[in-house]
C-alpha positions in Angstrom: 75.8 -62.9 -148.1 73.4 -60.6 -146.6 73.7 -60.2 -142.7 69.8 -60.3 -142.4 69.8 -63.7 -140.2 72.4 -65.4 -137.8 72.8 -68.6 -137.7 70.4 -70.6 -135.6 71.8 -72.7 -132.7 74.4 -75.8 -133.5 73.6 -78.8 -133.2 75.4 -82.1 -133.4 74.6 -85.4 -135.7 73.7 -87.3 -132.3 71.4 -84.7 -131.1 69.8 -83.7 -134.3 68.8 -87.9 -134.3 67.8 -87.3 -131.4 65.0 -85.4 -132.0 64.1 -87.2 -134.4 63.4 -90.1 -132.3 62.3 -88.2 -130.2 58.9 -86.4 -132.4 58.5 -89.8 -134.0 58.3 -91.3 -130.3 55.9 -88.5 -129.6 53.7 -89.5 -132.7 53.9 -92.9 -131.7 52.2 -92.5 -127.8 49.7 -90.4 -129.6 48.7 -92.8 -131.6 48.5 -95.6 -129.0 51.6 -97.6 -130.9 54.5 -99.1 -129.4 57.4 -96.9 -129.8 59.5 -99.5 -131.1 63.5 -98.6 -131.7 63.3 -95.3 -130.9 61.4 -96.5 -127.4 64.2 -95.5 -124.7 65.3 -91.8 -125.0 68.7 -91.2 -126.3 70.9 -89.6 -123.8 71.8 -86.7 -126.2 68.1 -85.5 -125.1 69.1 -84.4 -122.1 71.8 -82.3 -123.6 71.9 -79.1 -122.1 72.4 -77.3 -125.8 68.9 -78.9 -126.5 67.5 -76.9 -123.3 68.2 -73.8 -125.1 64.9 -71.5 -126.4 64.3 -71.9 -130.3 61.9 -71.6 -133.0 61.1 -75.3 -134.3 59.3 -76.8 -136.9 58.3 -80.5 -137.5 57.5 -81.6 -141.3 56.1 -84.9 -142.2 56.5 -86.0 -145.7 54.7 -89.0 -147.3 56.3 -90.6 -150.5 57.4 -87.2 -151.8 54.8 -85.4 -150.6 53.9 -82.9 -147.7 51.1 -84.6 -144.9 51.8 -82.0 -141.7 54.2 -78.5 -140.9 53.6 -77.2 -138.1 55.9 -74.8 -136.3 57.1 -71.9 -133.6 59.0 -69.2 -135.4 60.4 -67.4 -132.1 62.6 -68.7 -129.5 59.4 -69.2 -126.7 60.7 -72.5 -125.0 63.0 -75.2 -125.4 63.9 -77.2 -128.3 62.8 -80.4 -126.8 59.6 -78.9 -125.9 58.8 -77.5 -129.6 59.5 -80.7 -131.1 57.8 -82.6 -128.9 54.7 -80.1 -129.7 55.0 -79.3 -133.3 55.3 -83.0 -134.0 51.7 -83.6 -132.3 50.8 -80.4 -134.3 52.2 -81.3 -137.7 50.5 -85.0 -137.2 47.0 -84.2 -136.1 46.5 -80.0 -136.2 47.5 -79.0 -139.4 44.4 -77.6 -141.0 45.4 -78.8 -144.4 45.5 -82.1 -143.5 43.4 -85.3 -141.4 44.7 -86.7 -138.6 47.9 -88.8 -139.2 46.4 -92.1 -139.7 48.4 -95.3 -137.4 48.9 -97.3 -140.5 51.1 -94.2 -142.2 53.3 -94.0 -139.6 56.0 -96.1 -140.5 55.4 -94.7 -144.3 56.3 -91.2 -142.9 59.8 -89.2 -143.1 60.3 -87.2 -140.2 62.4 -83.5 -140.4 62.8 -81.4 -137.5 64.0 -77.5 -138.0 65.8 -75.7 -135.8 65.4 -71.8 -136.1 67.7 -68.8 -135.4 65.6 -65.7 -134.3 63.6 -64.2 -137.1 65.6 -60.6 -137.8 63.7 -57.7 -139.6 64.8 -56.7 -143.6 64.6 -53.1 -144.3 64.5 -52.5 -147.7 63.1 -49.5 -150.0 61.5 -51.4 -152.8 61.6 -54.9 -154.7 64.8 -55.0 -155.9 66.6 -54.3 -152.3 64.5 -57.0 -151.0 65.1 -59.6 -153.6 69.2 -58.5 -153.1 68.6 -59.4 -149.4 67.2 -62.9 -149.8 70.4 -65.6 -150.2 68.1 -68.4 -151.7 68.7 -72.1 -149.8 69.7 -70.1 -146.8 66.9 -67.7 -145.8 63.5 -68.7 -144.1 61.2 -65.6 -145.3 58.8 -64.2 -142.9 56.1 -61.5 -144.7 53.2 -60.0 -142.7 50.7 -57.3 -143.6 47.9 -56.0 -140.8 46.7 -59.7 -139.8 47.8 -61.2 -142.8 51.0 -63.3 -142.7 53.1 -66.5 -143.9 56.2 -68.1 -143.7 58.5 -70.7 -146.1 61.5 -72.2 -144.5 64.5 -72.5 -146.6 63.8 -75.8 -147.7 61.1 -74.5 -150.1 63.2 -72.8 -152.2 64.0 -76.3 -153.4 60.8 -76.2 -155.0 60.6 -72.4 -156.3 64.2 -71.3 -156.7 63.6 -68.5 -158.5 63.0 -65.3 -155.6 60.4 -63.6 -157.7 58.5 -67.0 -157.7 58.9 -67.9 -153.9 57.4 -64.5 -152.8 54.7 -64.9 -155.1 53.7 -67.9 -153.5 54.5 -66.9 -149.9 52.1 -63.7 -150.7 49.5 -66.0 -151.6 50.2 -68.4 -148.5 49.3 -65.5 -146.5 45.8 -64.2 -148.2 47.2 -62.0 -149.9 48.0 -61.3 -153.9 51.2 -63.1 -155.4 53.0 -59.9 -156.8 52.0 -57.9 -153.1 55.1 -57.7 -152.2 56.1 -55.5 -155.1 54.0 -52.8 -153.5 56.0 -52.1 -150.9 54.3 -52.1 -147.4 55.1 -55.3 -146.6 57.2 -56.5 -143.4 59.8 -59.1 -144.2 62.0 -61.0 -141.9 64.3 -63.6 -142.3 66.0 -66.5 -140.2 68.0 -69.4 -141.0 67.8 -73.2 -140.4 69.7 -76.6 -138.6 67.4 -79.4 -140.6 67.6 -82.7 -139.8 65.5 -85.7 -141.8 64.8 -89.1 -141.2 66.5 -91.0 -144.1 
C-alpha cells in the first residue's frame, strides 16, 4: 500500500457512538427538539483521546441519499469541537442543500469521519498518481490556483474505478473531469475512522 497517508487517530466503538450522539444532540438543540436518548452526554466525550486536534467531517444521509457534508480537512481543533460544528454545518450550511427540516430528523443517518493529516502525493504523470491512490482507503485532496475538492474514502463506494473518481473530483472542484491527466495538479491524500448511525 502506498505510504501517502497515516492512519488517522484511533478511536474506540464507545467513543466513536459517542459522537454520534453527540452531532445528533447538536442537531437536535438547533432545531429546538428534545434531545431524547442521546439527551445526557456519554462519559466517553470527555475522553482525553477525543481532545486531540483532527480533521472531521459530519454526513447526513436520508433514505439512501446524501442531505448535508460538511467538513475540516486539517487538524485545527478538537474532535469534539469539529463534530459539534460540522454537524450544524452539514444540517443547515451546506450550499447544496435547505436547512435540515425538524420533521427529518429522526429519518436521518448520522456518520461522523475522523481524519489523519492530509500528506502531499508527488507524482510525475497519471499513471504514478493512479499507482498511489489504494481505492476504499484514501480520501483525495486536488487543488489547482483557487480551485479545489475533496472525496473521502467512502465515495469510492460509488465510483470504484480511480480514472472515474478523479474525473468526478475534477469536476467537484470547477474544473474539467480528465484535468488531472494534465499534470499540474496538487494531490494529497488522508485516511479515515467512520463511524454511522445504524
Amino acid at each position: 500500500m502506498p505510504e501517502s497517508a497515516e492512519p488517522p487517530p484511533e478511536l474506540t466503538h464507545e467513543q466513536g457512538r459517542a459522537l454520534l450522539r453527540l452531532a445528533r444532540r447538536t442537531i437536535a438543540e438547533k432545531l429546538g427538539r428534545p434531545p431524547g436518548p442521546c439527551g445526557e452526554e456519554p462519559p466517553a466525550l470527555t475522553d482525553p483521546a477525543l481532545e486531540r486536534r483532527a480533521g472531521v467531517f459530519v454526513t447526513l444521509e436520508l433514505g439512501k441519499r446524501l442531505r448535508g457534508c460538511i467538513g475540516t480537512l486539517h487538524p485545527n481543533e478538537p474532535i469534539v469541537a469539529g463534530v459539534r460544528s460540522n454537524a450544524l454545518n452539514a444540517a443547515f450550511h451546506d450550499p447544496r442543500f435547505k436547512p435540515l427540516a425538524g420533521r427529518e430528523l429522526d429519518r436521518v443517518r448520522i456518520e461522523v469521519s475522523v481524519l489523519s493529516p492530509p500528506r502531499p502525493l508527488s507524482y510525475t504523470g497519471p499513471a504514478e498518481l493512479l499507482a498511489q491512490l489504494t481505492p476504499h482507503v484514501h480520501g483525495v485532496i486536488i487543488r489547482r490556483g483557487h480551485a479545489g475538492a475533496t472525496f473521502l474514502p467512502q465515495v469510492w463506494g460509488q465510483l470504484p474505478k480511480a480514472e472515474d473518481f478523479l474525473n468526478h473530483l475534477c469536476q467537484k472542484a470547477g474544473l474539467a473531469p480528465e484535468e488531472w491527466r494534465r499534470g499540474g495538479l496538487e494531490v494529497s491524500t488522508y485516511r479515515v475512522q467512520c463511524f454511522k448511525e445504524e
